[in-house]
N, C-alpha and C positions, 0 to 999 in steps of 0.2 A: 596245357601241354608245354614241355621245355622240351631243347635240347640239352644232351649232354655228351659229354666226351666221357668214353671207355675207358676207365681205370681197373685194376682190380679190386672193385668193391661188388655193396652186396649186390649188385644187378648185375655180376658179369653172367652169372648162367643162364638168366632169364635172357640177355642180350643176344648168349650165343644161340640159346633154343628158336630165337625169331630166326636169327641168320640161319642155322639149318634147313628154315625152309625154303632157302635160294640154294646153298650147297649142299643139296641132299648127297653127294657124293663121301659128304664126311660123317663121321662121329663124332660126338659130341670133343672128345677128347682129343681125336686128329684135329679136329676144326680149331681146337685150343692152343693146342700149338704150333699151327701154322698161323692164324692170328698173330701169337706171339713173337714169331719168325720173322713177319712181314714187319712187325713195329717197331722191329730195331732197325729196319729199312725203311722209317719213315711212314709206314701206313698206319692212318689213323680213325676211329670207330667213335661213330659219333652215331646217339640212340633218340628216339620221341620216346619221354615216358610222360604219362597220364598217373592218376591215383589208384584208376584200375592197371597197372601195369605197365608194357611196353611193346609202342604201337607200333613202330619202326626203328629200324638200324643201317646204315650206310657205312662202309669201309671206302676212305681215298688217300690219295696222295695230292702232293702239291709240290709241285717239277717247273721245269722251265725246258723248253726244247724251242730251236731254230724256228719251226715252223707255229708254233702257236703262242709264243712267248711265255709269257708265268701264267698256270693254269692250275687248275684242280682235274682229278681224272678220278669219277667216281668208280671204283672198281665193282663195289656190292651195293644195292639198296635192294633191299624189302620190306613192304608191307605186313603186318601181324597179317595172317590171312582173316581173322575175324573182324580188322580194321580197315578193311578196303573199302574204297570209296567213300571215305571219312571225314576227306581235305586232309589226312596228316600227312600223304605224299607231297602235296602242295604245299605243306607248312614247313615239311624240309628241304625241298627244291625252292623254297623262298630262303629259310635259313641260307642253303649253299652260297645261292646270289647273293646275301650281306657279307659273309662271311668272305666268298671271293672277292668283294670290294674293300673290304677291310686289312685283306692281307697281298692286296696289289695285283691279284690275278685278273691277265685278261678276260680268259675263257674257262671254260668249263667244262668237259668230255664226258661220254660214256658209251659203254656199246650196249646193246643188246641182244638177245638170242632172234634168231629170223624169226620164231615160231612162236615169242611173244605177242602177239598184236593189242592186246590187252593195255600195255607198258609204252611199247610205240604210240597209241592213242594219248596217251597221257605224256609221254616227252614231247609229241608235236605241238600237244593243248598249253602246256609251258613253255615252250616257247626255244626249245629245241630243235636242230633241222637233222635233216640224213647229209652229212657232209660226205663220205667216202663211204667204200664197203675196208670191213677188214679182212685181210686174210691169213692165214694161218698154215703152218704145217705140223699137224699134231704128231708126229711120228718122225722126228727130224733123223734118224738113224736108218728110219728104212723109205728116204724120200730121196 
């Protein structure tokens, strides 16, 4: 297993087909180009590939704010659904922690859906806490 960071090469469809399965709200095509939206904004797409394919893919950034200083904020991680339970989650939440050491971040973020519990099991098992809840106003025009 390697990491690698998302270029446009010959793995980007396979990369983006794993990540559909966290953004099902997209198509293959939306999902392409808001990927490519976000990475002139600094977001970056980092994948596990194996010889059989591509086992997982993470989308983050690396920011710095008042409150947590230089950090990573993983925005997407998913699993291949066929690769769960693998260790390849742990092989890229071990990646992150070098990677966050290497490029001076303190911490590390991410949220979750309430109604993953599956996912929460595995961020507490790594080593992860529930720092805050987030909140949100998805309708900011009719809030």
């Amino acid at each position: 297993m390697e990491v690698r960071f998302l270029d446009n090469d010959s793995d980007y469809s396979a990369v983006l087909e794993v990540l559909l399965q966290l953004r099902t709200t997209y198509d293959f095509d939306s999902l392409s180009a808001q990927v490519k939206k976000q990475q002139a904004n600094g977001y970056q797409v980092v994948y596990v590939k194996s010889p059989g394919g591509i086992l997982a893919v993470a989308g983050f950034v690396v920011g710095e704010k008042l409150a947590w200083g230089k950090y990573i904020y993983i925005d997407d991680l998913v699993t291949n659904t066929n690769d769960r339970s693998t260790g390849v989650g742990k092989f890229l939440i071990d990646w992150f922690k070098a990677y966050a050491l290497e490029n001076g971040c303190e911490q590390i973020h991410l949220d979750s859906g309430v109604q993953r519990f599956p996912a929460h099991k595995f961020y507490l098992r790594e080593g992860f806490n529930i720092a805050s809840h987030h909140f949100s106003l998805l309708d900011v025009k009719n809030a």
